[in-house]
C-alpha positions in Angstrom: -23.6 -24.8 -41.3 -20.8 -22.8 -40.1 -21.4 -19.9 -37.6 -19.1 -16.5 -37.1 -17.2 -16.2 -34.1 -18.6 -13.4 -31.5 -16.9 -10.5 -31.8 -14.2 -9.9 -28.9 -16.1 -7.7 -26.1 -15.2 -3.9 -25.9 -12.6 -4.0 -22.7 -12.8 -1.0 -20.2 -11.4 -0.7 -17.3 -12.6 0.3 -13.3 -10.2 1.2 -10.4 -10.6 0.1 -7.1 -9.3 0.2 -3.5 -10.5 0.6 0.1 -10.6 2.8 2.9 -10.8 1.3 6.3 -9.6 -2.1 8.0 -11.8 -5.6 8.5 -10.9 -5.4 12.3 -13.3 -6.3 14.9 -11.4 -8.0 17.3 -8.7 -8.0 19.8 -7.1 -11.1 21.9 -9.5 -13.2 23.4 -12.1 -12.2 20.4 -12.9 -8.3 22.5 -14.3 -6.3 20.2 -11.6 -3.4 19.3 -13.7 -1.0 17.1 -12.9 2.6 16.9 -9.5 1.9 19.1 -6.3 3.2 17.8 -5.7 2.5 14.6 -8.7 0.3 14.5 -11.8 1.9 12.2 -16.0 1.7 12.5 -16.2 0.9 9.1 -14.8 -0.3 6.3 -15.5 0.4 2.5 -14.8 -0.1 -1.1 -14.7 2.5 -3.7 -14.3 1.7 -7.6 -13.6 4.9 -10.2 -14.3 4.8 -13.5 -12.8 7.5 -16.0 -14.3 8.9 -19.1 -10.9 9.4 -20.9 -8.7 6.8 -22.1 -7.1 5.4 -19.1 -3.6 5.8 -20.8 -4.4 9.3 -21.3 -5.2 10.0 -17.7 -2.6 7.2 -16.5 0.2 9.9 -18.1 -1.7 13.2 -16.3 -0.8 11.0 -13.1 2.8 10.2 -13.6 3.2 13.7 -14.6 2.1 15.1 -11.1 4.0 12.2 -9.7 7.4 13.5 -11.0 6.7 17.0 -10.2 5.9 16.3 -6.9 9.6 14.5 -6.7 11.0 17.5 -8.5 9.2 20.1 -6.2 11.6 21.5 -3.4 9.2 22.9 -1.8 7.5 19.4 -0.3 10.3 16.4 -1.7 12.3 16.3 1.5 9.3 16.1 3.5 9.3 12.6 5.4 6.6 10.7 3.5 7.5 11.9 0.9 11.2 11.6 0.5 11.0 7.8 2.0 8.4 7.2 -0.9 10.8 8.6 -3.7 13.5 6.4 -2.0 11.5 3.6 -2.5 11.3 3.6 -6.1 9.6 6.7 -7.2 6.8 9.4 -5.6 3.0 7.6 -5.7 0.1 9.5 -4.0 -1.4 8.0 -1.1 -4.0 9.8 0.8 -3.5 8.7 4.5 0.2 9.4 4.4 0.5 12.1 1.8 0.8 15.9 3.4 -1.8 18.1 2.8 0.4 20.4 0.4 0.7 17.2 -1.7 -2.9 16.1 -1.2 -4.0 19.4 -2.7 -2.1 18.5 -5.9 -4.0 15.6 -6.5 -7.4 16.8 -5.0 -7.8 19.4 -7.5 -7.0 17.7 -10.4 -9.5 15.1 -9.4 -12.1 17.8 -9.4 -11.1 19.2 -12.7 -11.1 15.5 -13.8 -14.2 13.5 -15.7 -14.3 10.6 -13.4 -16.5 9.1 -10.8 -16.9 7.0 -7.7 -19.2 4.3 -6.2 -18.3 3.7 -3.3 -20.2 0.6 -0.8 -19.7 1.5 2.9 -19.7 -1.4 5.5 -20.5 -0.4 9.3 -19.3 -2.9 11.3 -21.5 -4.9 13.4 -20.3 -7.8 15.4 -23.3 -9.6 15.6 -24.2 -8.7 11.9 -20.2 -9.6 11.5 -21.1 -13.3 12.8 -24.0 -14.1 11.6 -24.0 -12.7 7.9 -20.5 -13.1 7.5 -19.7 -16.0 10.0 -16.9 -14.0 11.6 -15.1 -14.5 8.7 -12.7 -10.6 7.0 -13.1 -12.7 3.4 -16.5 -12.8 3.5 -17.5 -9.3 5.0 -14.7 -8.0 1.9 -16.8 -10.5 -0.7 -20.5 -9.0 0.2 -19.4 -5.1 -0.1 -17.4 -5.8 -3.4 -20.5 -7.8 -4.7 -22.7 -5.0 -4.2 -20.0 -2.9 -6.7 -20.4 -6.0 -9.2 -24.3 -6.8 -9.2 -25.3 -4.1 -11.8 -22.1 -4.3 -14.5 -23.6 -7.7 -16.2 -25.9 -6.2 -18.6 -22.5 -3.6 -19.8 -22.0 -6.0 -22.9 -18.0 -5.5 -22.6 -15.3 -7.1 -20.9 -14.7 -5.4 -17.8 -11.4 -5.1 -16.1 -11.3 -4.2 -12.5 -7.7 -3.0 -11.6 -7.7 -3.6 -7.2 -5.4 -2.4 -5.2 -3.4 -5.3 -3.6 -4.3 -5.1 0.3 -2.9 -8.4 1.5 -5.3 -11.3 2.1 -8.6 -9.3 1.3 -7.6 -9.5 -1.9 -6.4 -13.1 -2.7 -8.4 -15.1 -5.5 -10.9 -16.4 -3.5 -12.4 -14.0 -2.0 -12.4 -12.3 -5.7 -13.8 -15.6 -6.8 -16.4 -15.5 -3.7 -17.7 -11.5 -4.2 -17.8 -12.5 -8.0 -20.3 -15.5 -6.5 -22.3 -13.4 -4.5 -22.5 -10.7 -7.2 -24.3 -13.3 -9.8 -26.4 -14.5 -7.2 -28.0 -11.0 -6.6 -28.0 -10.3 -10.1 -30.1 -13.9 -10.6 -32.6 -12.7 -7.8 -34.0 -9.4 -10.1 -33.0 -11.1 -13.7 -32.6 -13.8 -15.6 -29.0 -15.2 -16.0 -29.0 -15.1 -19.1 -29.0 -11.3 -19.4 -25.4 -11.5 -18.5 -23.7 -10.0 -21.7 -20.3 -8.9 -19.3 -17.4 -10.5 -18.8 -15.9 -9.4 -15.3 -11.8 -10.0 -14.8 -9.6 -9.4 -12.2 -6.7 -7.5 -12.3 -4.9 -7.0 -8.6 -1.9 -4.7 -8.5 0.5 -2.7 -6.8 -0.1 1.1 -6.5 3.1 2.0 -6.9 2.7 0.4 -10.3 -0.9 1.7 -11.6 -1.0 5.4 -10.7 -4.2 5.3 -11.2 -5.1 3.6 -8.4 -4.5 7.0 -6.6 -8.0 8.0 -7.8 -9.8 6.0 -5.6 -7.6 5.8 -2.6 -8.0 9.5 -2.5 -11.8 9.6 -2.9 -12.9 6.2 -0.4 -10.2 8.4 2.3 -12.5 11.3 1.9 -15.8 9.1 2.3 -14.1 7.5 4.8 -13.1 10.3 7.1 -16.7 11.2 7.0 -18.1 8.5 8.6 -15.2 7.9 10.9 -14.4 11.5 11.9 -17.9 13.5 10.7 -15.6 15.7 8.8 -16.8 16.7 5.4 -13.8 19.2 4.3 -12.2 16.7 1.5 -15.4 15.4 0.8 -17.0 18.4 -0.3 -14.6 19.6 -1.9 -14.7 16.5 -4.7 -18.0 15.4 -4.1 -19.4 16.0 -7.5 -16.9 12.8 -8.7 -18.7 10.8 -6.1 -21.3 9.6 -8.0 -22.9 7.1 -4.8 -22.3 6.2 -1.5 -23.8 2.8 0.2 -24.0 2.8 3.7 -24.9 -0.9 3.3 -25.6 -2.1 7.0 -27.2 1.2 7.9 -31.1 -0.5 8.5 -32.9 2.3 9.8 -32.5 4.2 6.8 -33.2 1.1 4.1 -37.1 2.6 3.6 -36.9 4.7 1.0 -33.4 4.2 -0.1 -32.3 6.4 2.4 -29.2 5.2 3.0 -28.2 5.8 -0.6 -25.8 9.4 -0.6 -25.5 11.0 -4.5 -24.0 14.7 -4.8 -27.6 16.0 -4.6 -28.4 14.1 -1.2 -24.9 14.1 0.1 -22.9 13.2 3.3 -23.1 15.6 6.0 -21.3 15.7 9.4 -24.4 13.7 10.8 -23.3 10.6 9.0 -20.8 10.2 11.3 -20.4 6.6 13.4 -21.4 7.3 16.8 -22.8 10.3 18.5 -23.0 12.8 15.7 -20.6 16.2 15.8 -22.7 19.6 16.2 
């Protein structure tokens, strides 16, 4: 008896980067956090968009090249070295903030949304979860992002950011690991119905990866700075914020920010700001 082939899953597609650094040491393993250019946290954010991503791919490149035709903000620095370099990308942390506003309000005015896993990092938390290691404190936030997309019943394409080592195959293959695990522990495997690739990529090639540097900066600067300016400003695209390590609140899932319980200045690392 012959049996028909499954049909080929629906593919979609998520967009993800990170906001942050997996720092927590200096020479002679002295811990470095909050130093210069050194951050209290680190996180990952992954957008999905309710349009066809070609659609909103071309909205992108089309701010892109007025940006690079805009006299008014082309022969700034940042900007001029990144139109030099093969064409104009956003990129929160070095774009200026008459370039930021571009893309900021076009995210706002844009279906799309965020989850975003926040990391606070601990050094003893850092050795004995993680055993000291970057690849697995980057596996355990990104499995957090993965546990809940088995039961989706499409093939789902994550499109990272390429950051260097963090994102190399094994860890990918490691969070993946994790991510079943968890699943496992609440339901039975063979609920899976989702088949979970990885795409990694440059930025300057998917535009789209724009979307969620811009909106893990935002989260980001909130916990490392208390400053909720950006934040609010697009918060109603950031559909959930994890602050993962953050124990005190885990009663109550009160560690769990939406746009109706959001961020606030007090989230800040360290003493909070009045």
């Amino acid at each position: 008896m012959s049996t028909e082939p499954a049909p080929p899953l629906e593919k979609i597609h998520r967009f993800l980067d990170e906001a942050g650094d997996t720092t927590f040491f200096g020479k002679g393993r002295v811990p470095i956090l909050g130093q210069q250019g050194v951050s209290l946290c680190f996180g990952l954010g992954m957008v999905k968009f309710a349009a066809p991503v070609g659609e909103v791919r071309a909205q992108v490149e089309n701010l892109c090249r007025a940006v690079e035709a805009d006299d008014y903000v082309n022969h700034i620095p940042s900007v001029a070295k990144s139109i030099r370099s093969g064409g104009f990308y956003f990129h929160a942390k070095d774009d200026p903030p008459e370039v930021r506003e571009r893309l900021f309000k076009w995210i706002r005015e844009t279906d799309c949304s965020l989850e975003m896993v926040v990391g606070r990092k601990i050094p003893a938390l850092f050795a004995r979860k993680h055993n000291g290691k970057d690849s697995e404190f980057y596996a355990d936030l990104l499995s957090h992002l993965l546990k809940n997309k088995f039961k989706l019943g499409q093939r789902l394409v994550i499109n990272i950011a390429e950051r260097g080592k963090t994102t190399r195959n094994h860890v990918l293959e490691l969070a993946m690991t994790k991510a079943r695990e968890r699943f496992a522990k609440k339901q039975d495997a063979s609920a899976i119905s989702s088949e979970v690739v990885f795409n990694v990529q440059n930025p300057r090639t998917e535009p789209l990866l724009c979307v969620p540097d811009y909106l893990a900066w935002t989260v980001q600067r909130v916990f490392e700075r208390g400053e909720t300016r950006h934040y609010d400003f697009v918060r109603e695209r950031i559909s959930l914020v994890v602050d993962l390590y953050d124990a005190e609140k885990y009663e109550g899932s009160r560690n769990y920010y939406t746009p109706k319980r959001p961020l606030t200045a007090e989230n800040k690392l360290g003493p909070p700001v009045s």
